[in-house]
C-alpha positions as CSV (number, residue, x, y, z in Angstrom):
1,X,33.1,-6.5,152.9
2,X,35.5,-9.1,154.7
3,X,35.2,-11.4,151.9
4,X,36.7,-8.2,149.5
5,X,39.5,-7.6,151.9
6,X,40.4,-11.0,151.9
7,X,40.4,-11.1,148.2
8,X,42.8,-8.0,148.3
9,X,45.0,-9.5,150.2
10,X,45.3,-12.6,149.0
11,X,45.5,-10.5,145.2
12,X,48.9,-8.7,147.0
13,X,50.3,-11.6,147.9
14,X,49.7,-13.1,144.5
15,X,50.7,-10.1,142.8
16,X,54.6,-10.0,145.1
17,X,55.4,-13.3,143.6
18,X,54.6,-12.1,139.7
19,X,55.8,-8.3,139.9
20,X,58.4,-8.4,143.0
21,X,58.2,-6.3,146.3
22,X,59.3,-2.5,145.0
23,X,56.1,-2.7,142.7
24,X,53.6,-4.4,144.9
25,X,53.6,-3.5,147.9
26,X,53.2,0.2,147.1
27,X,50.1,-1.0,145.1
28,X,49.0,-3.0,148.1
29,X,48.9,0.8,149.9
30,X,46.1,2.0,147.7
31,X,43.8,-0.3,150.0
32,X,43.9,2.1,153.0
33,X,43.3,4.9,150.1
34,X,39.4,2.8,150.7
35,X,39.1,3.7,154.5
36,X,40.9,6.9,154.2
37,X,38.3,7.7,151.7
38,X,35.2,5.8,153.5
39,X,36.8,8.0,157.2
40,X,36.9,11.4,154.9
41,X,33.6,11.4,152.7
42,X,31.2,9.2,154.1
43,X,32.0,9.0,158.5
44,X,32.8,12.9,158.2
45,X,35.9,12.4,160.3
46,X,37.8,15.2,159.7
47,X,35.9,18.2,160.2
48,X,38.7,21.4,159.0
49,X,38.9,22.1,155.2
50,X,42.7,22.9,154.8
51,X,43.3,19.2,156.5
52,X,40.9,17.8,154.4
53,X,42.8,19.6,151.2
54,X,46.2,17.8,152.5
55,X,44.4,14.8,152.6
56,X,43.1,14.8,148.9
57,X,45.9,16.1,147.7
58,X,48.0,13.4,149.1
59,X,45.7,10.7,147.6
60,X,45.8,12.1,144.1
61,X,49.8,11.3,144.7
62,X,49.2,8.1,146.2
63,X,47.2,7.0,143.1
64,X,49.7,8.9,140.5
65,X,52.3,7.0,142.0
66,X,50.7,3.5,142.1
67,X,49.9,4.4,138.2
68,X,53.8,5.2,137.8
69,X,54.9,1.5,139.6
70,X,52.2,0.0,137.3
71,X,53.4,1.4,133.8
72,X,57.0,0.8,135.2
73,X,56.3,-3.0,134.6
């Protein structure tokens, strides 16, 4: 799983020098989407269902977003 992350990273960094900084790095944010989702489904960390609402809900416009910045290009 380190050898992914790296590769992520190292994809971010490739990907600021070919698409600039207002489009990447917003993309680069979709890796903590990963833990949030590994914390919320899998770990069980957050135990109370409006909180876990917010927290879907807040990924679906994480990822609608990072769709918007990629079609922007």
């Amino acid at each position: 799983s380190g050898i992914l992350w790296a590769i992520g990273n190292i994809s971010g960094i490739v990907a600021l020098g070919l698409v600039g900084l207002a489009v990447s790095q917003p993309l680069a944010q979709l890796a903590i989407l990963f833990g949030v989702g590994w914390g919320l489904f899998y770990f069980k960390e957050v135990k109370i269902k409006s909180k876990v609402v917010k927290i879907i809900i807040g990924s679906i416009m994480l990822v609608l977003g990072a769709i918007l910045l990629a079609l922007s290009k």
